[in-house]
N, C-alpha and C positions, 0 to 999 in steps of 0.2 A: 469219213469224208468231212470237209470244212462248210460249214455254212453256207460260206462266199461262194459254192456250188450252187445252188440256190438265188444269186442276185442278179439284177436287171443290168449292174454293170460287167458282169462278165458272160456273159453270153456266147461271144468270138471263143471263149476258152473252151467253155462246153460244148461246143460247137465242132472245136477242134479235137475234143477228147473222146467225141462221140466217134470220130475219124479213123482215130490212133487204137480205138479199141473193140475186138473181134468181139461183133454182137451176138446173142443170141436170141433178142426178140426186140421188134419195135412193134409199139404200141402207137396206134395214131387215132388222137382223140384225148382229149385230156379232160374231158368230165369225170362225172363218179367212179364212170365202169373205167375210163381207161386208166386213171388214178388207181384203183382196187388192184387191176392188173399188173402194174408197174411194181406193187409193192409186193405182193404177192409173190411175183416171177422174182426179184430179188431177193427176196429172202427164202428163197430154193437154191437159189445160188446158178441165177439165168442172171446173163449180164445184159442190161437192159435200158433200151431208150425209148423217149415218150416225145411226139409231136402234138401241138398243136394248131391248128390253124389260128385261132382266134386266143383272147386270154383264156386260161387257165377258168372252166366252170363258166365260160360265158354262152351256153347256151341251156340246154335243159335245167342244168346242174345249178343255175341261178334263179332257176323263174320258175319254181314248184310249186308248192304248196307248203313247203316248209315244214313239213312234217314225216319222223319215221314212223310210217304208218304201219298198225298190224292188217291191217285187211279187212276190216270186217265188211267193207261195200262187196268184198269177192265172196262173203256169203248168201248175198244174195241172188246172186249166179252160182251156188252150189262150186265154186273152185274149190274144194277142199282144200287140195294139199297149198296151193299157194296162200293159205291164211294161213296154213300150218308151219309154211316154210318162214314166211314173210315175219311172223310174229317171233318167233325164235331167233331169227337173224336181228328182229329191233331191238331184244334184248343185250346182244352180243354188239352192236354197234353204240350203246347208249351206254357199256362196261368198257368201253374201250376210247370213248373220249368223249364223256359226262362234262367238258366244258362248251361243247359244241351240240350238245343232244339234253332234254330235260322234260322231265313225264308233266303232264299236262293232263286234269281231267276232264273229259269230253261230255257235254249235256247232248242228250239226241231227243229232242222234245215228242210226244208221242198226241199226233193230234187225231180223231176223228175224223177219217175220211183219208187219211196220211199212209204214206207208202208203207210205214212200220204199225203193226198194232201192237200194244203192249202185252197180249201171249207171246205172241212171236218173236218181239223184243226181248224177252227175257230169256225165251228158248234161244235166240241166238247168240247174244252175249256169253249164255253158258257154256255153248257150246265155244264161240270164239275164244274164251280164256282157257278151254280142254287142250283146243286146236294149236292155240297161240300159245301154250305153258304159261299162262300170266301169274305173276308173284301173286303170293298172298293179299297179301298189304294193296294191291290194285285191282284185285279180281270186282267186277262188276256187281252196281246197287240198281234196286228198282225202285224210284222214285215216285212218290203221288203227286197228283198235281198241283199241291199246294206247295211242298217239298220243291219244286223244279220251279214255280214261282220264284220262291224264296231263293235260290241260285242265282236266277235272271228273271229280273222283275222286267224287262225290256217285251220280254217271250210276249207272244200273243196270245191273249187267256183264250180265247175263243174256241170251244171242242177239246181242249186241253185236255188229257186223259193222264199223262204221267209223263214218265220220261227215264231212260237210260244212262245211267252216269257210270262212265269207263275211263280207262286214262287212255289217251296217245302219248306219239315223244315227239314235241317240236325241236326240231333242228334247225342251225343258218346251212342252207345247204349247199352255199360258195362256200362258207369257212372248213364247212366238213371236209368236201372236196381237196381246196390247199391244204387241210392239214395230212390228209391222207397221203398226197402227193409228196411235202416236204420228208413226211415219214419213207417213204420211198426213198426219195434223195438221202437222206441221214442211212439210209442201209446202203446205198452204191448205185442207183439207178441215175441216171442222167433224161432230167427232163428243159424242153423250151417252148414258150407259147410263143405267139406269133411265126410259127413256123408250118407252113403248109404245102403236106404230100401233094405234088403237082402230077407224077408219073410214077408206076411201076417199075423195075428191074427187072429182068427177066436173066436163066442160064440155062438153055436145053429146055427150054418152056417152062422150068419151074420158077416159080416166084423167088429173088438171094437178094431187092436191096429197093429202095424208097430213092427218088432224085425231089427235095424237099428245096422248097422257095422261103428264104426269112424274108417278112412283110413288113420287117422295120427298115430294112435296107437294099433291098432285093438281090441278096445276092444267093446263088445257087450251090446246093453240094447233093453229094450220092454218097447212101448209107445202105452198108450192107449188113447183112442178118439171116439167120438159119430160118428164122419165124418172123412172118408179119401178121399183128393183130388189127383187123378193121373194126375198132370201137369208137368211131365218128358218132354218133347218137343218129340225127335226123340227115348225115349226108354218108350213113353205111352204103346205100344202093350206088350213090354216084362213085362210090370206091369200088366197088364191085363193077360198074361197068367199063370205068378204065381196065377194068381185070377181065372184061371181057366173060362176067361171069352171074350178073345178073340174071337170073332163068329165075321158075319157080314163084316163091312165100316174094314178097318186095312187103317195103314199107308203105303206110299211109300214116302220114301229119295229123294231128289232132290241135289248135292251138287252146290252151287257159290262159285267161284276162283274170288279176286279183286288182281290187281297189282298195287305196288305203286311208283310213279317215280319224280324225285326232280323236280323242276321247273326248273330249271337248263335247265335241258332237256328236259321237255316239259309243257311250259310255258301256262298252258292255264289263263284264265283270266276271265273264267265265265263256271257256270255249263252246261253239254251239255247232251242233252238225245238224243241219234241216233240211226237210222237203221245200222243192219250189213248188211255185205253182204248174210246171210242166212236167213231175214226178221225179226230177230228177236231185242231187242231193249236193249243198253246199256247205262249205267253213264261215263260221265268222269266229274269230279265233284276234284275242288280248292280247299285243304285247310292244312293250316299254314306248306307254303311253300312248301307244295306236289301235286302231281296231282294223284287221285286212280280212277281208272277204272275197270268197271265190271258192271255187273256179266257174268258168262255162268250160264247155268242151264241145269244139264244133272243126270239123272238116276244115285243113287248111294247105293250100297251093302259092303261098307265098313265098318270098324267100324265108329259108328256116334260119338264117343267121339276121334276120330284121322284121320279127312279127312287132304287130302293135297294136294298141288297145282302137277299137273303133267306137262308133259312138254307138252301135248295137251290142257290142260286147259292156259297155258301158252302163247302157238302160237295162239291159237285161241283171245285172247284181246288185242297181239299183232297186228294178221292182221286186227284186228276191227280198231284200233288206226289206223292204215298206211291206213283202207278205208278212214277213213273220217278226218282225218290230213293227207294231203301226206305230205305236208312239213316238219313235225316231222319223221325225223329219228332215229328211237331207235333200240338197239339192246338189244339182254337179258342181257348185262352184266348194263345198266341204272335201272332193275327194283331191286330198293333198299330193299321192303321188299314186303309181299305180306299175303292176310288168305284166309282161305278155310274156310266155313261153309255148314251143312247142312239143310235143309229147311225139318217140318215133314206136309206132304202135305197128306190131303183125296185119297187116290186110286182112281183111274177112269177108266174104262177099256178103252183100243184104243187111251188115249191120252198123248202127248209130255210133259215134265217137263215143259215146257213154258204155256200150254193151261189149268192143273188142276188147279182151284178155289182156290186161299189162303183161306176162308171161315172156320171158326171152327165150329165143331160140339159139343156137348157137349153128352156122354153117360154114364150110370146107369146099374151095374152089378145086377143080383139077389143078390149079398150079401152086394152091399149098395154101391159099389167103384163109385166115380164119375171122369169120365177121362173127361179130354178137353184137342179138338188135333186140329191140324190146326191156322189157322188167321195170324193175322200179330202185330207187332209190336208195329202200330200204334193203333191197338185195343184194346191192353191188359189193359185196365180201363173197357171200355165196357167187354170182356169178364169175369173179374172178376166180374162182378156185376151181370150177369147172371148166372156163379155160386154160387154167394154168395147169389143170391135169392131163387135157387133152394136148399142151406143148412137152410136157413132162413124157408124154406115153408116145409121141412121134420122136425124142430127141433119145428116147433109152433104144427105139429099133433100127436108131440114125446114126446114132456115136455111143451107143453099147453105154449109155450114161445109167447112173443109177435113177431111180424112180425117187424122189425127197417128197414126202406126204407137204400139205398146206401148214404154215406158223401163224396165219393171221386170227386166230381164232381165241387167243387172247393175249392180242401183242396189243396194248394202246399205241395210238396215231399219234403224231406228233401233237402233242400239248396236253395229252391223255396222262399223264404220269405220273399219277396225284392220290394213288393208293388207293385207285376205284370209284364208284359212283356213291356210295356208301359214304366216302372219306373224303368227299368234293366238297362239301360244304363247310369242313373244318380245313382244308386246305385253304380255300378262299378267304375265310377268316385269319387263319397264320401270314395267308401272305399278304396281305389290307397291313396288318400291325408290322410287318417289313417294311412295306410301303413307306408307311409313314416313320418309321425310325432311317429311313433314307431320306426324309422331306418331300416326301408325297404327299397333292391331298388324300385322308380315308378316301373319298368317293371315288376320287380317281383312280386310285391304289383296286377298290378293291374291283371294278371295272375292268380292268386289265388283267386283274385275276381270273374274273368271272370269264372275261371271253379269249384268254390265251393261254390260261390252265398253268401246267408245269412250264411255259415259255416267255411267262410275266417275267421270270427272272432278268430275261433279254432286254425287257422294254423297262424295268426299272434302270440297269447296265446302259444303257443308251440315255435314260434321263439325266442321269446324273455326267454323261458325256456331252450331252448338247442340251446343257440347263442354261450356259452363257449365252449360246446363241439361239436359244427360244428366249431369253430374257431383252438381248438385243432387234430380235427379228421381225416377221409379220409374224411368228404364228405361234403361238402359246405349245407349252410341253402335249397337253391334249391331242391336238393336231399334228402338232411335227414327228410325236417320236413313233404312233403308230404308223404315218407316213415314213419316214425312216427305215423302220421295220421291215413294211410291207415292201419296196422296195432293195433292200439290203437281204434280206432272207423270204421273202417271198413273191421274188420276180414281178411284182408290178411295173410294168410297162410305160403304160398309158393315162392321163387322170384317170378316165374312167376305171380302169383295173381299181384300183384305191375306191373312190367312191361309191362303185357298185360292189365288186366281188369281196375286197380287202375289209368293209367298213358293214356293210351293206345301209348307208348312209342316205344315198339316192333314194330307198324306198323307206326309211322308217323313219329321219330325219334329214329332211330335204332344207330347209332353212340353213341348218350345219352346211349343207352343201353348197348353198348359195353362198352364204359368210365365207365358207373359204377354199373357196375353188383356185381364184386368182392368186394369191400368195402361195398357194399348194404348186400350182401348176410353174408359179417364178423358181422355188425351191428343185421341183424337178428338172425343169429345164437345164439349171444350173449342175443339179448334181449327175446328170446323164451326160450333160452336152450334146444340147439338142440346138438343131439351125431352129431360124425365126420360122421354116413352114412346116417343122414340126412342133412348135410350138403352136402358133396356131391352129393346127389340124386336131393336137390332144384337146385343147377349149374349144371349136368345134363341133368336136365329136360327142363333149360331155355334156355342151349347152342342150347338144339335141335331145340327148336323153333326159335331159331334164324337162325340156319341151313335152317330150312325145308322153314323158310320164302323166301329165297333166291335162294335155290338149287331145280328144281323140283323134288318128288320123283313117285317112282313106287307103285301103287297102292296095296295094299294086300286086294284082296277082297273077302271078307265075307258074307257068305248066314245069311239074317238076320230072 
């Protein structure tokens, strides 16, 4: 497959090709899990299409926590196997596209009177690196309290007893997403965001086909397919009940509020996992020049496609920050931008958004639907392969097909292809010195390295394509060509697609954003052809997000 499979300007095509060719699964949902799925199901050799409603990772799969995490919070609820699972799958996601994934070591400060005590902290690290397979080189230290000082002098000496230092892997976890996805495309999958399952198919009461609405133009078609996967994240149940199959486990919303604040003002210098003061446990977590903090996790009946930061969810990771930094003084006019996501968690009865299982489940309608709801992030390779076995194990008793085991288990993702995690850092280096023997700046050269891996090649290919017209234009090589890019091979849509999902811009350099939204938004216009009220609707749509990142708003809540 050509790239241009892939772009915001042919769309009609894919559209059409999705038509012309006998599916055997559509995937609807295009976050983590349905991205995992798509690539997964193709490279079994299932021919395979992806909807989205929205862009591509704009719902869960944007507003995490940003980390592939091993689990250890699920040893505190005794979930064995899910830190066993979870941890061995971070390693296998962070081998397979170390431009998008990077270990990061975790301080867990141990206070007097604090949810962890330092026996039990060590007994459980031990145990979490048995559980988790953790490499050598990162297996967990027990720190004294002068030691964990000396890491973060910010910490609050107060009852200070030591402290836990283990690695996590921070991920962008829209960039993970699209690369996963494009990797999918590049094997033969056909994917398009902005396109939303409106109705079922039905043949003899079995589920054969999707009647899909594109929300760029509104025009309707009907896709048919042997398998429909319902990997919607927080709108699995509303898919189900057009399916008339909602009974049983449903979802409940959790939403997390992160704030983000410059170093400037709160200068941390190493990742921190802490107790609040109401026992339960937050990030403050360093990176390129910002410090983001979060989560809360609280019960949410909003719309799941527009949660937003309130001014309780606000106060509340402000006086988290002022527990355990007192010396950082912040006010709300410091926190520069901020996201809201919502989490689609298993129901439980009786218990706290803090206390239900991330764990997925997987369910099978009488008419064939297969929903997967729940898990986490760091699982979405493992859960794709559990569903792609359960499609594999109904299409060998359907059409006498062979059974083809999973690939993904060390196939790098798109931009992964750089001879391992191992060999990232000498890649990044070789291609910085390409860079610049093409007329790159280093910094900017090795930038593009650092965040598009083996697919820098494209964006140097494109610089030196349109160097005359960044040198003419509004908008400098920096701007235009990952704009470009993101648009030309990774279906960006919308500004926002770009500023949030493509850059992740809106939250870790919001100023960038303001500088050049308007010449970005002139460029797209132009190279889409877009009317004037889609023009204004894309500036809009992004001013809002920049708004809401900033301002807290009042909830409008919706019975879901």
């Amino acid at each position: 497959m050509t790239t241009a499979t892939f772009s915001s300007a042919h769309r009609e095509r894919i559209a059409h090709a999705m038509g012309q060719t006998p599916l055997d699964v559509i995937v609807i949902g295009g976050g983590i899990t349905g991205a995992g799925i798509a690539l997964d199901a193709e490279t079994r050799g299932l021919t395979t299409a992806l909807f989205e409603m929205q862009d591509f990772a704009a719902g869960t799969s944007s507003r995490s926590t940003k980390l592939v995490h091993g689990g250890l919070r699920y040893l505190k609820q005794f979930d064995i196997s899910t830190v066993a699972e979870v941890g061995k799958e971070r390693a296998i996601v962070y081998e397979n596209g170390p431009h998008v994934t990077t270990p990061e070591w975790m301080l867990l400060p141990i206070h007097r009177g604090g949810t962890f005590g330092k026996f039990s902290t060590g007994i459980g690290l031990r145990v979490y690196d048995f559980l988790a397979g953790v490499k050598h080189s990162e297996r967990r230290r027990m720190l004294s309290a002068q030691e964990t000082v000396e890491r973060e002098p910010l910490l609050k000496r107060e009852g200070l007893l030591g402290g836990g230092y283990y690695v996590e892997y921070r991920t962008d976890d829209a960039r993970l997403t699209i690369e996963v996805m494009k990797e999918a495309v590049r094997h033969g999958a056909m994917a398009l965001n902005y396109m939303k399952a409106e109705s079922f198919l039905y043949e003899n009461g079995k589920l054969c086909g999707v009647r899909v609405v594109d929300q760029a133009d509104g025009k309707e078609y009907e896709f048919y397919a042997k398998t429909i996967i319902n990997a919607a994240g927080p709108w699995v149940d509303e898919l189900r009940e057009r399916d008339h199959s909602k009974t049983g486990k449903h979802l409940q919303l959790s939403k997390g509020v992160h704030l983000v604040i410059d170093q400037a003002k709160f200068p941390l210098k190493q990742a921190i996992y802490f107790d609040t003061p109401d026992g339960r446990m937050v990030f403050a977590i360093p990176r390129d020049g910002k410090t983001y903090v979060g989560t809360t996790d609280t019960f949410y009946k909003g719309d799941p496609a527009h949660p937003v930061m309130t001014k309780e969810d606000r106060d509340y990771i402000m006086d988290a920050i002022a527990f355990m930094f007192p010396s950082v003084r912040l006010t709300a006019d410091d926190i520069e931008s901020s996201w809201a996501g919502v989490r689609p968690l298993i129901y439980e009865e009786g218990k706290s958004a803090s206390e239900i299982s991330r764990r997925d489940e997987i369910w099978e309608s009488p008419s064939g639907l297969i929903t997967i709801a729940g898990g986490k992030l760091t699982g979405y390779r493992k859960m794709a392969e559990t569903v792609v076995d359960r499609v594999m194990q109904r299409l060998a008793k359907e059409d006498d097909r062979p059974f083809v085991p999973v690939k993904t288990k060390q196939m790098p993702i798109a931009g992964g292809d750089v001879g391992g995690s191992s060999a990232f850092p000498g890649f990044v280096e070789a291609k910085m010195e390409e860079g610049i023997r093409r007329g790159l700046d280093a910094a900017l050269a090795k930038r593009w390295a650092r965040m598009y891996g083996s697919n820098a090649d494209r964006l140097f290919a494109l610089a030196e394509r349109y160097r005359d017209e960044a040198a003419s234009g509004g908008l400098p090589l920096e701007v235009l060509i990952p704009l470009v890019y993101a648009v030309e091979e990774e279906m960006a849509l919308k500004p926002a697609d770009f500023f949030i999902r493509r850059t992740g811009a809106l939250f870790f350099d919001i100023e960038w954003v303001r500088q050049w939204k308007q010449p970005a938004i002139e460029w797209m216009a132009a190279h889409l052809g877009w009317t004037p009220e889609q023009k204004a609707s894309g500036a809009a749509e992004l001013d809002r997000y920049l708004h809401e990142a900033v301002v807290p708003q009042v909830e409008a809540a919706v019975e879901p």
